[in-house]
C-alpha positions in Angstrom: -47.7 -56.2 93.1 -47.7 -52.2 91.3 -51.0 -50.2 92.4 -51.3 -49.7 88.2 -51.1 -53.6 87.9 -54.3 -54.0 90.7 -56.1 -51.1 89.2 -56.1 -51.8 85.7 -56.6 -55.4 86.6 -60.0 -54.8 88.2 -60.8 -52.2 85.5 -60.3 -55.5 83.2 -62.3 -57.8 85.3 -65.3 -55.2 85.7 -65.0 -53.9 81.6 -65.2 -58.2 80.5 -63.6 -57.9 77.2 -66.3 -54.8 76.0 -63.8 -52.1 75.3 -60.4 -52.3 73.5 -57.4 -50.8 75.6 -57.3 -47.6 74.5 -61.1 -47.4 76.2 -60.0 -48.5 79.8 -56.5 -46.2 79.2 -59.0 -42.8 78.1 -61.0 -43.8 82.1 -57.7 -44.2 83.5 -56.0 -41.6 82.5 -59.4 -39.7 83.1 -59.8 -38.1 79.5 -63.1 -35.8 79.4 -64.5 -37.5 76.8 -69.0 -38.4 76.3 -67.3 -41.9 75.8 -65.0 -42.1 78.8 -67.3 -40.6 81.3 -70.2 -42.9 80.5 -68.5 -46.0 80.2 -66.9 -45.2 83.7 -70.3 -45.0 85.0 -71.6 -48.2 82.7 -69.1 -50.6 84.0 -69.2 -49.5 87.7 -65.7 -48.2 87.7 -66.5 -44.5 88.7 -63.8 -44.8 91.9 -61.1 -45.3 89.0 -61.3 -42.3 86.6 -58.8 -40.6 86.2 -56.8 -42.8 88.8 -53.8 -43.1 87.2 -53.7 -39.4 85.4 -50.1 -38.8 83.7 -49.6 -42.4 83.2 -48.3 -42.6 79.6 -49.8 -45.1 76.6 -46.6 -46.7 76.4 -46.4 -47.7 80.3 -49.7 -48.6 80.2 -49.6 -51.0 77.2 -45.6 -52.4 79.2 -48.6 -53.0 82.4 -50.5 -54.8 79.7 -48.0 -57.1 78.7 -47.1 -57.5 82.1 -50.6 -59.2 83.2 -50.7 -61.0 80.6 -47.1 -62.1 81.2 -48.1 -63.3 84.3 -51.4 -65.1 82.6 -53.3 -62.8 84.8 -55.0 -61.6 81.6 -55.7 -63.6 77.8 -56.2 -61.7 75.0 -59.6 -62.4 73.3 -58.9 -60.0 70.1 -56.9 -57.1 69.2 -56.5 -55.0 72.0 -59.1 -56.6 74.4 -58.6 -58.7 77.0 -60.1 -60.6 80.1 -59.3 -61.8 83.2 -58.3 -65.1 83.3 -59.1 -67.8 86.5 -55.9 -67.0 88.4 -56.0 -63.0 87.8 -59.6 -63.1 89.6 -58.3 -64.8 92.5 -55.0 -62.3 92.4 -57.5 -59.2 92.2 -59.4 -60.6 95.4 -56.5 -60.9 97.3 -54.7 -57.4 96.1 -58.1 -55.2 96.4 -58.4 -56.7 100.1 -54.6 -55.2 100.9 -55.8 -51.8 98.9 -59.1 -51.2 100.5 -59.0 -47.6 100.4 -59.5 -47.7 96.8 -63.3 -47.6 97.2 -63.3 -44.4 98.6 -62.1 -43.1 95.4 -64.5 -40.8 93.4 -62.7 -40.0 90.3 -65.4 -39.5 88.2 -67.0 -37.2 90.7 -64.0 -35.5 92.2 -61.5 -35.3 90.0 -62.6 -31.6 88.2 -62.3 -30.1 91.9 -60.1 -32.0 94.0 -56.7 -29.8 93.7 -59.3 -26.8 94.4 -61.0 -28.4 97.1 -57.3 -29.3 98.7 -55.9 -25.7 98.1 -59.0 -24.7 100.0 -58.7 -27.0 102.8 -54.8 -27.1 103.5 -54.4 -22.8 102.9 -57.9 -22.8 105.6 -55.9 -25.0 108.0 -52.7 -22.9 107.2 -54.2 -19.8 108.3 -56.3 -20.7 111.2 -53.1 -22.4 112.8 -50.9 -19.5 112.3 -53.8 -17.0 113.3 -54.1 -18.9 116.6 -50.8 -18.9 117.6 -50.5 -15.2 116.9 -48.0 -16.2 113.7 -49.0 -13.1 110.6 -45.8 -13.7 109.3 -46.0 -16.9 107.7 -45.6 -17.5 103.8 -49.1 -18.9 102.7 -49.0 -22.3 101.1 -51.3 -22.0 98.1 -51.4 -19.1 95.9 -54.3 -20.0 93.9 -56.6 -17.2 93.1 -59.8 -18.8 93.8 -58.7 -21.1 96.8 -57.6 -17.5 98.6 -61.0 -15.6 98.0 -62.7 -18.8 99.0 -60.5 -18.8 102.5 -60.9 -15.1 102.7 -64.8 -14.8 102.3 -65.7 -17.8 104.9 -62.4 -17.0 107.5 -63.7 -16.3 110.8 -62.7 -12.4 112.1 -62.5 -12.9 115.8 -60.4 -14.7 118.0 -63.2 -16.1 119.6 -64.9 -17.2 116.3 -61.2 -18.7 115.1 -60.8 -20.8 118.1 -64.4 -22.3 117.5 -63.8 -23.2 114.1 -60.6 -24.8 115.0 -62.2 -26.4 117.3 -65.1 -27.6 114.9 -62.7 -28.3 112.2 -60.9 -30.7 114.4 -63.8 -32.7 115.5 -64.7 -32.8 112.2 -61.7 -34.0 110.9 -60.9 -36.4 113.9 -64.1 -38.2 113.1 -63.5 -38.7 109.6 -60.5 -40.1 109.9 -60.9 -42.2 112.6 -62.7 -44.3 110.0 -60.3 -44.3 107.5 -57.2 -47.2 107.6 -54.2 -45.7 108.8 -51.5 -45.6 106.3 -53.6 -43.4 104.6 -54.8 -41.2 107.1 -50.9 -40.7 108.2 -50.2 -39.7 104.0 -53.1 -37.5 104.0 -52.0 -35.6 107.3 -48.5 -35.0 106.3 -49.7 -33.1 103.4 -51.0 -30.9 105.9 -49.0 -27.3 107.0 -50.1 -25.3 109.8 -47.6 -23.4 112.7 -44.4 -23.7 112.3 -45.0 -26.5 109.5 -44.8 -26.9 105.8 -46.2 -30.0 104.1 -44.6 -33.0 103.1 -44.3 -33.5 99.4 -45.5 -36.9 97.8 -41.9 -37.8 97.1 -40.9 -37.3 100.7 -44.0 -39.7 101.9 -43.8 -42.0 99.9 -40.1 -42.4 100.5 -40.7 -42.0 104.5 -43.5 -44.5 104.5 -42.0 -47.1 101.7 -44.3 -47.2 99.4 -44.7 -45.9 95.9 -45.3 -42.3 94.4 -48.1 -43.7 93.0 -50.0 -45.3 95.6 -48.9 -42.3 97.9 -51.1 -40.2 95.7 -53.7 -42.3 95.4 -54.2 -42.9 99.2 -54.4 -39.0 99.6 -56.8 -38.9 97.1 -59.1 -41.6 98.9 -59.2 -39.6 102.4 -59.6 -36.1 100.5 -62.7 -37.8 98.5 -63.9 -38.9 101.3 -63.8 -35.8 103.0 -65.5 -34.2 100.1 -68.4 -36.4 100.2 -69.4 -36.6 103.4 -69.1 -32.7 103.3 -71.8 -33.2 100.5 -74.0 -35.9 102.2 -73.8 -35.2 105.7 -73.6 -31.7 105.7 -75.3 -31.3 108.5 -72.8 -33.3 110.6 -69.7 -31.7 108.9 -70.7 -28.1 108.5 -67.1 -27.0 108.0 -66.1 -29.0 105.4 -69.3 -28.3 103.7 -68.6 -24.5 104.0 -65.4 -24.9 102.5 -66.6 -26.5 99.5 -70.2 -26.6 99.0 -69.8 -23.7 96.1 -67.7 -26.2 94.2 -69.4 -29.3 94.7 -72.7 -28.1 93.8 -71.2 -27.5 90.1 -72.4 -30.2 87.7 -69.4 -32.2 86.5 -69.6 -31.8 82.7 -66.9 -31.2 80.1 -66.2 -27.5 79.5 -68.3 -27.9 76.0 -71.1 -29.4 77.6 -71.4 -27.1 80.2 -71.2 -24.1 77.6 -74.8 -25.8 76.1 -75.9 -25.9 79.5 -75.5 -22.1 80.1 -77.2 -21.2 76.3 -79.9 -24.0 77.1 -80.8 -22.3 80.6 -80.4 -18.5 78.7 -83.4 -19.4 76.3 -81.4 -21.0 73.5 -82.6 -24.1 71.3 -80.7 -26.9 70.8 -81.1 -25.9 66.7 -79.6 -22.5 68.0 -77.0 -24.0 69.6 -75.6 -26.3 66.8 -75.7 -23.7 64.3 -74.2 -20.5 66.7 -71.6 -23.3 68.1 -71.0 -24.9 65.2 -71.1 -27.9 66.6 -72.6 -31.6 65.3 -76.5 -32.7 66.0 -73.7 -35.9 67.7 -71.9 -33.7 69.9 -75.4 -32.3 71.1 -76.8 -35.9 72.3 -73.4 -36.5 73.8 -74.2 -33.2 75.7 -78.0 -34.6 76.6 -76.3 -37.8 77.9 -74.2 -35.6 79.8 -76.9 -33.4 81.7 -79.3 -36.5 82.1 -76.3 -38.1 84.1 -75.1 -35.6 86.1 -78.0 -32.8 87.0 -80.7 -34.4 88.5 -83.3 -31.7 87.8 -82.7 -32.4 84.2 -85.6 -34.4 82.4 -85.6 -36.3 80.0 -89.4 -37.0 79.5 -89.3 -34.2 76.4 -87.0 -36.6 75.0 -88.9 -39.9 76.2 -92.0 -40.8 77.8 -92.5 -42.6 80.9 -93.7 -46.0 79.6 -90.5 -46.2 77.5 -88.7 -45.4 80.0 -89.6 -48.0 82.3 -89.3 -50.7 79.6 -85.6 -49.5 78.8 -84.9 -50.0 82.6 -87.0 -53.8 82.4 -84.7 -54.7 79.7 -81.5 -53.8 81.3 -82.7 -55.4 84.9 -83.3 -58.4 83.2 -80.4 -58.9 81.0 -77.8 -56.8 82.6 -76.3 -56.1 79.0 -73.8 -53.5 78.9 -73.8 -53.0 75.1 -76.0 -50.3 73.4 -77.1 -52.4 70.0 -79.0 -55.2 71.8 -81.1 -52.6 73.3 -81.8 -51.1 69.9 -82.8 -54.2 68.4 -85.5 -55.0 71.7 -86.4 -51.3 71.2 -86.3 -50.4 67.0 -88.6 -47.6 67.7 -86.3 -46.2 69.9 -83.5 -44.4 68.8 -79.7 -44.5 70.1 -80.1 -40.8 72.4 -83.5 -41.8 73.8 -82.3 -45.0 75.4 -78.9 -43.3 76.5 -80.7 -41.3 78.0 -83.0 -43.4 79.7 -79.4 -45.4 80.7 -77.9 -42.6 81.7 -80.8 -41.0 84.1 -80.0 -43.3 86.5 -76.9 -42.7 87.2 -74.7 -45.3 89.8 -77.1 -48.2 88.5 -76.9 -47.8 84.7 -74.8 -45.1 82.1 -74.8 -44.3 78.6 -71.9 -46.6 76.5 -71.4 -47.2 72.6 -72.8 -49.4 70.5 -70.0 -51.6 70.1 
């Protein structure tokens, strides 16, 4: 069975008929959008944004008619569909063979990953070469910021370069060791160093017989995992986290919201922000929604106070509802910001979706 198949399968299974297509192809496809973002983080499908970038609308909708080809899906209206009996038990036994999928982070990773592996593969690059006494080898990555980053945190002296190596391949050995196998060996060969230029995905995924697309998507899952345990156990992967702490400490907004983020923290309103941006009092919330998700120092208590809060969060505990407009009718007082907000404060357990 296709990676896209099991994928947009499970995204079907975990979404239950609450968004139309074109919802689960925007998360997919990992479009920056208020709507996309939050529903990614509403339905607990965070590991899948943006995991099948450059698919196309038409291949997507020909996956579509596949599943439900194969009465793995029913349609229950225009452009929504559920999982039927036999596509759950499918999905249990595809995921099973595909287990590396959960150490995806799309939603979290996907804004910094080709920086974070420029980084990474041009710092392996260069301490290689330097150790074997190589200054004559054609860097792999030109990127601007990957080479200042390498540059600033290289160590000068032998000595200090031999340590780091050293470091870097504990480091390294211990993280993978964890990881399954096949996509340990698809990460690696990425890899250059002495006398050794990366494979390309093509050439992996033609070495090791499986497809383009799952190629990539197994190198994402070890280069995410890297990333987060650099975050979360910094202290017991100090390299990695010195390699990309400046990035991953960088909400992950859209490019407008972060622009209100900057004016916000320079003294502007959000009434000065509207009317110097031009920008609708809609697009703002969308922005609030934004921060209260991703920047935990945000608050939203100037927004909401603490006993509506707490109700919000009651209601959702008890009812798991994944829809905005039952909420508004148990809360009439409250309006549609406040208790996205609330939603989207807590981040992994509940996010911010439409109305509909």
């Amino acid at each position: 069975m296709d990676i896209c198949h099991v994928v947009i399968l499970d995204v079907l299974h975990k979404v239950n008929g609450s968004r139309r297509s074109s919802g689960i192809y925007y998360i997919l496809t990992g479009k920056k959008t208020s709507q996309s973002l939050s529903d990614s983080q509403w339905f607990g499908v965070e590991h899948y944004y943006a995991a099948l970038k450059g698919l196309t609308y038409a291949d997507f909708t020909e996956k579509i008619e596949n599943l439900l080809n194969e009465k793995w899906v029913t349609s229950i209206e225009d452009q929504v569909y559920k999982v039927s009996r036999q596509g759950e038990q499918v999905l249990l036994i595809e995921k099973k063979k595909l287990s590396f999928l959960k150490n995806l982070n799309g939603l979290k990773y996907t804004s910094i990953e080709s920086l974070c592996w420029h980084v990474l593969t041009l710092y392996v690059q260069a301490l290689s070469n330097s150790l074997y006494g190589n200054l004559e080898y054609s860097p792999i990555v030109r990127d601007h910021r990957a080479v200042q980053k390498v540059k600033s945190i290289f160590p000068r002296s032998k000595t200090e370069r031999k340590e780091k190596a050293e470091s870097l391949y504990r480091e390294m050995s211990q993280l993978l060791l964890n990881l399954d196998r096949l996509s340990v060996d698809v990460f690696v060969r990425k890899l250059s160093g002495y006398n050794r230029i990366g494979s390309t995905f093509e050439q992996i995924a033609r070495e090791t017989d499986i497809s383009q697309r799952e190629t990539i998507l197994r190198f994402r899952s070890v280069l995410h995992a890297i990333i987060y345990n650099s975050v979360v156990k910094h202290q017991e992967f100090p390299v990695f986290h010195s390699l990309f702490c400046s990035f991953t400490d960088l909400p992950a907004l859209t490019k407008s919201a972060l622009r209100t983020y900057e004016m916000l923290n320079n003294g502007k309103t959000l009434q000065q922000i509207m009317e110097l941006r031009n920008i609708k009092a809609s697009t703002i919330e969308d922005h609030l929604v934004e921060f209260a998700r991703e920047i935990s120092e945000f608050s939203i208590h100037p927004f909401i106070d603490e006993e509506e809060i707490q109700e919000v969060k009651k209601f959702y505990n008890s009812t798991k509802e994944n829809r905005l407009r039952p909420f508004k009718d148990a809360f009439p007082h409250l309006s549609y910001l406040q208790i996205r907000l609330v939603l989207a404060k807590e981040g992994g357990n509940y996010a911010a979706g439409s109305s509909a």
